[in-house]
N, C-alpha and C positions, 0 to 999 in steps of 0.2 A: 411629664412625659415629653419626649423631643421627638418629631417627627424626622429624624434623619437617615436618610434614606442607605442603607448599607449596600456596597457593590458583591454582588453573589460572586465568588469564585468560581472559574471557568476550571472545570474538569480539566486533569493535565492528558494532552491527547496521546503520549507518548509515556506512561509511567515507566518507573524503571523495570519491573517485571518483562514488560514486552521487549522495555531497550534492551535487557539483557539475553535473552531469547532470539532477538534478531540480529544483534548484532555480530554474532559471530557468522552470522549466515553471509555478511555485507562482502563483496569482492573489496578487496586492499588498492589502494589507487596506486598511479605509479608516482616516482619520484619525481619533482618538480624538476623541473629545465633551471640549470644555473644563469645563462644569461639572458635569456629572456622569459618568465616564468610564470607572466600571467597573472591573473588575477589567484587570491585565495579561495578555493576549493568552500563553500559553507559547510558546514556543518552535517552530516549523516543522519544526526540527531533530529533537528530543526526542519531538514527537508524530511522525515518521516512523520514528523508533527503535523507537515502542511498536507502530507499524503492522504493522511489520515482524518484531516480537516473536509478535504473533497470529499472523500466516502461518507462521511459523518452529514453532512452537510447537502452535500450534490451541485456545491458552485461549480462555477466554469476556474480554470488553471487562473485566469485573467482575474478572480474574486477573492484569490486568495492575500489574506492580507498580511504582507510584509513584515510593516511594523512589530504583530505579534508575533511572527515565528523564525525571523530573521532570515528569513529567505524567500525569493519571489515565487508564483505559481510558475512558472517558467522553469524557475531552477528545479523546483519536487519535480514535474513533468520529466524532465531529462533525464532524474536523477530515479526514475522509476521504472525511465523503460532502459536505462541502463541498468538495474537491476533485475529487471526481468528477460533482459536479454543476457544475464549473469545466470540464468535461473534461482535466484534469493526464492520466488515466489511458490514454485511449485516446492523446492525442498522444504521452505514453512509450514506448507499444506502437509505435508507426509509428516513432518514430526506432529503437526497438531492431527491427524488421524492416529498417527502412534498413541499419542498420549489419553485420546479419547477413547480409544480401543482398551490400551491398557488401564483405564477408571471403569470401563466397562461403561460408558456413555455415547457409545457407537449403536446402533442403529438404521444396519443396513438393508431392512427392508422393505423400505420405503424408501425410492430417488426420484427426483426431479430433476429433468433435463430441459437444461435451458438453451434453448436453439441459435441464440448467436453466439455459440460456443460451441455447439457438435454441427458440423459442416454435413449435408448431405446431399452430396452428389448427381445430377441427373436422377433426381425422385427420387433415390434409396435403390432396394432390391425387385420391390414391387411396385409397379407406378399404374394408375389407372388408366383404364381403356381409352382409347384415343376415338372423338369423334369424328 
């Protein structure tokens, strides 16, 4: 018997199921400048890997590491709230209620509302008596 230690495989954060599911949702970039053109764009793929890392994870943009996803936390960061200012996020939320509605895995009798998401206004409608 050999004690050799074997490297577990790290779950792929971006399988192609979801690659294919989101990526058509992704806005199209525009066409590169011919003479001065900047650097190469990474990868769509690779920043949703590192996306996905932070959520999975809960590191800071700053912890995201490089090496493994070939792109920095900086780049997923920008590359996230330009998708959300694309709206990618909410339309993936409506297909994935679509799709859980239609399996019949929806279950909307019971919500949870989470407060640094629903804004409410000077108290709401009803605010308590003022001392």
């Amino acid at each position: 018997m050999t004690d050799e230690v074997v490297p577990q495989r790290v779950a792929e954060p971006v399988p192609d199921g979801l690659w294919q599911r989101v990526q058509p949702l992704l806005p199209s970039r525009p066409p590169r400048r011919f003479h001065h053109p900047g650097r190469l764009p990474r990868d769509d793929r690779a920043a949703l890997a590192g996306i996905v890392h932070v959520l999975i994870t809960g590191c800071t943009w700053g912890q995201v590491p490089t090496e493994q996803f070939g792109c920095s936390g900086v780049t997923c960061w920008r590359r996230l709230r330009a998708w959300t200012e694309a709206g990618v996020w909410p339309q993936r939320h409506q297909v994935l209620l679509d799709e859980l509605r239609a399996a019949g895995k929806l279950d909307l009798d019971t919500a949870v509302v989470d407060g640094s998401h629903v804004r409410a206004l000077k108290g709401g409608l009803a605010s308590a008596p003022h001392r």
